[in-house]
Every structure is written in C-alpha cells, then in structure tokens.
N, C-alpha and C positions, 0 to 999 in steps of 0.2 A: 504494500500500500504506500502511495507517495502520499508525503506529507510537503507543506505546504507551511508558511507562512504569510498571516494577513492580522486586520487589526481586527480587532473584537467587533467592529460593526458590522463585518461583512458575514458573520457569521448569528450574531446574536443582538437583542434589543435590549433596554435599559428605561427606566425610569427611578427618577428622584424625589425623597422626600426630606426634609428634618423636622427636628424636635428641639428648640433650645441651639447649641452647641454641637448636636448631633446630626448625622445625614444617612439617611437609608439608601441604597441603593440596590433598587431589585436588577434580575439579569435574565433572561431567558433568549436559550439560543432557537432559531428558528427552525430548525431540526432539532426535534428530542432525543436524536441518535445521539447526537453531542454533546446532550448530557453529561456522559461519563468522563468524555474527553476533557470538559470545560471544569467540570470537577477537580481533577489532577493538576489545572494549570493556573487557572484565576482563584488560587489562595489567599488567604486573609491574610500571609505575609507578604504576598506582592501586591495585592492592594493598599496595604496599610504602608506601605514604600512611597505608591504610584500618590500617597495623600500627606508625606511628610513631611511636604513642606509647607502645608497649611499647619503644620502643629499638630497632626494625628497621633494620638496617642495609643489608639487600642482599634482592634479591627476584631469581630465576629460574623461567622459566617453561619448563615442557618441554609441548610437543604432541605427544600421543599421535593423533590423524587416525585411525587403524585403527579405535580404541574411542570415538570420539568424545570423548575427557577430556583435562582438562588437569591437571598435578601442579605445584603453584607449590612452592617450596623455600625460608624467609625466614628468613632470618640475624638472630641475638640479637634472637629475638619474644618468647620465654618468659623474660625478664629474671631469667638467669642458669641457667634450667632447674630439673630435679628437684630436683638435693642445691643449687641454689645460690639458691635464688627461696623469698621471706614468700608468694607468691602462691596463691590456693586453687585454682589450676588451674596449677600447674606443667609437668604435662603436656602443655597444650595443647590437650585432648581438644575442648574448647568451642569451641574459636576457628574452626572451621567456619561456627558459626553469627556468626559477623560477619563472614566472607565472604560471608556470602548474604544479607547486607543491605545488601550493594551495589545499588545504582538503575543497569539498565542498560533499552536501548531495546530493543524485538522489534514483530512486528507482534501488532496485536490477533488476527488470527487463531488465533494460536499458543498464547494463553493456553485451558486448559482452563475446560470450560465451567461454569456454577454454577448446579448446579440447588435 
C-alpha cells in the first residue's frame, strides 16, 4: 500500500468550540476507514505541540469509535480567552483550521480524486 502525505484537510473535517481558556476541537475524517489510521497519528502530543505557542498546556483526546470523530480538549490555547485575551480570535472559532494543517500519512488510494 502506498502511503502518501497531505494535510489533514484533505482527508478529514474539523470544527471548533471553547469554554473560558479552553478550545475543543472535534475531527472527523471523511472516510471512516481512516479512523484507525488518524488515531495512530493526530495525538494529543502533537496536537498539544501544533498549540504551544499559544500557551497550551495540556491536551486530551476523547474517541468517539461509534461516529468515527475524535474531540481533543486543550488547556490555556486561547491565551486567556474571551474577556481575558488582545487576541482577534479569542474565541477560538479559527483554530480548526490549524489543526488540519497537520501532515499526516494515508494511502494514496484514499485521497479523493481530481478531476
């Protein structure tokens, strides 16, 4: 099987939430085959990297297996949050998108096709 390198969007979606200080990040790949794959690669210790230099302190990762998604949970990412962060995205809403500029491997088969 040839594997492949791309970025996390070409294979899977993301949405954003916080809480205070805190920022969720849900992750589902668009094939549930990649599940397994996306598991082994998109760790809470390289997410918790991919978020340290906002001041991330702690990364947890919950699998959801039924739905195919994973929800990471990352501690003081929104440096300080809503009322406490100069930041133009206090909220968080954006930082999806640099979870999915993550380089993870897959097989080439799996990437959709480009016509």
């Amino acid at each position: 099987m040839e594997l492949t390198d791309v970025p996390l969007h070409a294979v899977a979606h993301s949405r954003a939430g916080d809480k205070g200080n805190r920022v969720n990040l849900s992750l589902m790949p668009y094939d549930p085959a990649l599940y397994p794959l996306l598991a082994g690669q998109v760790t809470e210790a390289r997410v918790l990297a991919l978020f340290a230099h906002r001041g991330a302190t702690r990364c947890t990762r919950h699998d959801l297996p039924l739905i195919h998604a994973f929800n990471f949970v990352i501690d003081d990412a929104l440096e300080g949050g809503v009322n406490g962060s100069l930041n133009l995205d206090g909220h968080g809403k954006s930082l999806s998108f640099r979870l999915l500029a993550l380089t993870v491997r897959v097989p080439a088969s799996s990437l959709p096709a480009r016509g």
